[in-house]
C-alpha positions in Angstrom: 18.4 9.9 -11.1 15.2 11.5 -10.3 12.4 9.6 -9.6 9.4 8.7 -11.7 6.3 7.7 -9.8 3.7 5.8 -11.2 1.3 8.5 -13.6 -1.8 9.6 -12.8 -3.6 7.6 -15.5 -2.5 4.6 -13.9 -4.6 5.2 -10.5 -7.7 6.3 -12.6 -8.6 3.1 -13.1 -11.1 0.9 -11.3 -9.6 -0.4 -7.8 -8.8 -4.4 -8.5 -7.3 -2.9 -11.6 -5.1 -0.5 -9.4 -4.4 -3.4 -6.3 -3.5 -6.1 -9.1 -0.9 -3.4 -10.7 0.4 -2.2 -7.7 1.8 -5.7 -6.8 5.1 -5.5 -7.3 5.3 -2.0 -7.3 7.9 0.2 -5.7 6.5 1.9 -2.5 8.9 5.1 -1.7 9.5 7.3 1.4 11.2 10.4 1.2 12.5 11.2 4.9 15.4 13.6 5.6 16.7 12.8 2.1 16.7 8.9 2.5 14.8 7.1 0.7 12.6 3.7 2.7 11.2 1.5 0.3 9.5 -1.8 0.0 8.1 -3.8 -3.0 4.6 -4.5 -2.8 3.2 -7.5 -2.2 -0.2 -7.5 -1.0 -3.0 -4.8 -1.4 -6.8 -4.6 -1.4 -9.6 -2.5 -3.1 -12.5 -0.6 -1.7 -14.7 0.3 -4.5 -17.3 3.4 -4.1 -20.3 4.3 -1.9 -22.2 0.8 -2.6 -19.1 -1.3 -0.9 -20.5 -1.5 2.6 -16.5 -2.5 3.4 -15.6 1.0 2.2 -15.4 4.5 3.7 -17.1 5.9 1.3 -20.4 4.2 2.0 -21.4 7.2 4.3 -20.8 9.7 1.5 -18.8 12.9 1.4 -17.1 13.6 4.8 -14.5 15.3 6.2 -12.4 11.9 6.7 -13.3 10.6 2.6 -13.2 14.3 1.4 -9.6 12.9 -0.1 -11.5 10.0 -1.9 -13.7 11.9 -3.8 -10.7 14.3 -5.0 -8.1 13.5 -7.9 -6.6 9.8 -8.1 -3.4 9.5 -7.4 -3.1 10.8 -3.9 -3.0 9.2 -0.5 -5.6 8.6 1.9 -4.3 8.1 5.5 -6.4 7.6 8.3 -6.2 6.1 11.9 -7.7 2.8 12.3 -8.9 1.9 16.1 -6.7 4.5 17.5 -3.8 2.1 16.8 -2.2 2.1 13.1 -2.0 4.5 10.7 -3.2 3.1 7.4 -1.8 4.2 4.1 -4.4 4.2 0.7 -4.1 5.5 -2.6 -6.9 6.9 -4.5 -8.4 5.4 -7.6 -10.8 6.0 -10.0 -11.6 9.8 -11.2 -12.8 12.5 -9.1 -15.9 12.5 -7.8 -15.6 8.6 -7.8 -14.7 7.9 -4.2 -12.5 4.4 -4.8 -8.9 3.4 -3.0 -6.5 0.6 -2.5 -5.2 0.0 1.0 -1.6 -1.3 1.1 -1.1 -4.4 3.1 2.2 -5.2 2.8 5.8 -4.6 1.3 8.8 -6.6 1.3 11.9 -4.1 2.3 14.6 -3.6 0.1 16.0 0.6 0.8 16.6 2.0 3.9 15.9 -0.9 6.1 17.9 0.5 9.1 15.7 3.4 9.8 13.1 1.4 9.4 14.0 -0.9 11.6 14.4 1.7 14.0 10.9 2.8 13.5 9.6 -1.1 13.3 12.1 -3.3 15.0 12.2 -7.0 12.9 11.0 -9.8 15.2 13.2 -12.0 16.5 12.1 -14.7 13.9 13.9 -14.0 11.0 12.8 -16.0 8.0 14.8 -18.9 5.5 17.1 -17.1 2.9 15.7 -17.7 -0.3 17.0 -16.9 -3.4 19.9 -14.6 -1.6 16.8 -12.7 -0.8 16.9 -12.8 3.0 13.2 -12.3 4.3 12.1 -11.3 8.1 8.6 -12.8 8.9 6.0 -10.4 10.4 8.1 -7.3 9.9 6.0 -5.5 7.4 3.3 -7.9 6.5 0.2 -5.3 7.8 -1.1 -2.6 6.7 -0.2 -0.7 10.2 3.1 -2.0 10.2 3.9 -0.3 7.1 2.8 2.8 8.0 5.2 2.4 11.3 8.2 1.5 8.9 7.9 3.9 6.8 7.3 6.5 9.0 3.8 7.3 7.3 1.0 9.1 10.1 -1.8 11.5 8.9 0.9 14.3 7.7 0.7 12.7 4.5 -3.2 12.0 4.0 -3.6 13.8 0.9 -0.5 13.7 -0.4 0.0 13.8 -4.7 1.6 10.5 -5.1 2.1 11.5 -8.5 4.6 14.8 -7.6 8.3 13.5 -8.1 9.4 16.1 -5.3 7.2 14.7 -2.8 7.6 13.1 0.4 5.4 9.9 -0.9 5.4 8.0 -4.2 5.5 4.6 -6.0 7.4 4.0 -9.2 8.0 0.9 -11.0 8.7 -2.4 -9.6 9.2 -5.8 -10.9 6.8 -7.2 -13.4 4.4 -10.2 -12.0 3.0 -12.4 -13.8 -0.8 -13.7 -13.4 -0.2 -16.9 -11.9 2.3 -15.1 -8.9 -0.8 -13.5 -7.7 -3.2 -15.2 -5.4 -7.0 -13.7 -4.0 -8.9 -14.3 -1.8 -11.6 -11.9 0.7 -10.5 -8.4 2.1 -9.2 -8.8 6.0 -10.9 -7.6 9.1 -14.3 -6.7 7.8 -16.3 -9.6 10.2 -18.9 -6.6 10.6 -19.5 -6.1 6.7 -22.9 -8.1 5.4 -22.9 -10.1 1.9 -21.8 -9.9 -0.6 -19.0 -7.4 0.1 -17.4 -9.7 2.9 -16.4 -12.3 0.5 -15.3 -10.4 -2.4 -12.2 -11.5 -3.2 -11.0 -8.1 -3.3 -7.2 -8.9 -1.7 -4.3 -9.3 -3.8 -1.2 -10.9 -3.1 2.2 -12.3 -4.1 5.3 -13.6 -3.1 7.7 -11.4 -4.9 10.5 -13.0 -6.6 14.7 -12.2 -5.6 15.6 -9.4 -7.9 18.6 -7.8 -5.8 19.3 -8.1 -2.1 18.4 -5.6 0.2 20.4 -3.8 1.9 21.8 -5.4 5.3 20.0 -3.7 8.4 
């Protein structure tokens, strides 16, 4: 079947709105016809030019030019001159809002993308027949890596079912599956936008296995 990402109207929505309904979401990339994908399971918003935690608090730039554009698209930047990080825009143009995603749990493709992001050593308990590898995709930059996402696809139309980039549905969480709490590596950032609990996460119930690496 062909697939059916998420619609536009879903990302033109405020960003908690978008993070909280991502979670559980299907994250998909398209590389050399395979398709890598990972349920997500943890995601944070950066809302507009007055969240001092956000890019767009220096305005239109070259880098946010992507965050003031249509929602639905990707924002892909490199953070420290380490990790790619993979966003997707929110709110409608002109209103310069994204979600970063934090982490996935694999569940296509995990071969290749263990060749891109080896699993550590550590693998975790098997729950659930759900077998789960600890610290393999539980970052923002090592999703990019897994996934094989770099700055190619910054302003990619998440929305476009022949792209290389997309989410589509997931499983359905309930409220009391998600957890909150402040936004990660923002020490810098004053108050009140250091402690807004801006983060979203959950521990994704079994729903099929994944495939075996």
């Amino acid at each position: 079947m062909p697939p059916v990402p998420l619609e536009r109207s879903f990302y033109a929505r405020n960003p908690l709105e978008v993070a909280r309904g991502l979670l559980g979401a299907r994250l998909v990339r398209l590389l050399e016809g395979q398709r890598l994908a990972g349920l997500i399971c943890e995601a944070e918003a950066y809302w507009g030019e007055e969240d001092l935690a956000c890019h767009a608090r220096a305005g239109l730039t070259p880098r946010t030019q992507v965050m003031y554009g249509p929602p639905g698209h990707s924002y892909v930047y490199f953070n420290y001159g380490v990790h790619w990080m993979l966003n997707v825009v929110t709110e409608p143009e002109g209103m310069p809002s994204a979600v970063l995603i934090r982490g996935i749990q694999p569940v296509e493709g995990l071969e290749r993308m263990a060749a891109f992001r080896p699993m550590p050593a550590h693998r975790g308990d098997n729950r659930n027949d759900r077998q789960t590898v600890v610290g393999w995709t539980d970052g923002p930059g090592k999703v990019t890596r897994a996934l094989g996402i770099t700055g190619d696809l910054n302003g990619v139309d998440l929305c476009d079912p022949d792209g290389p980039l997309w989410i589509e549905a997931g499983v359905q969480l309930p409220d009391e599956a998600v957890r909150r709490g402040p936004r990660v590596g923002i020490h810098s950032v004053p108050e009140p936008w250091k402690s807004k609990n801006w983060r979203f996460l959950a521990e994704i119930p079994a729903s099929e296995p994944p495939e075996k690496p």
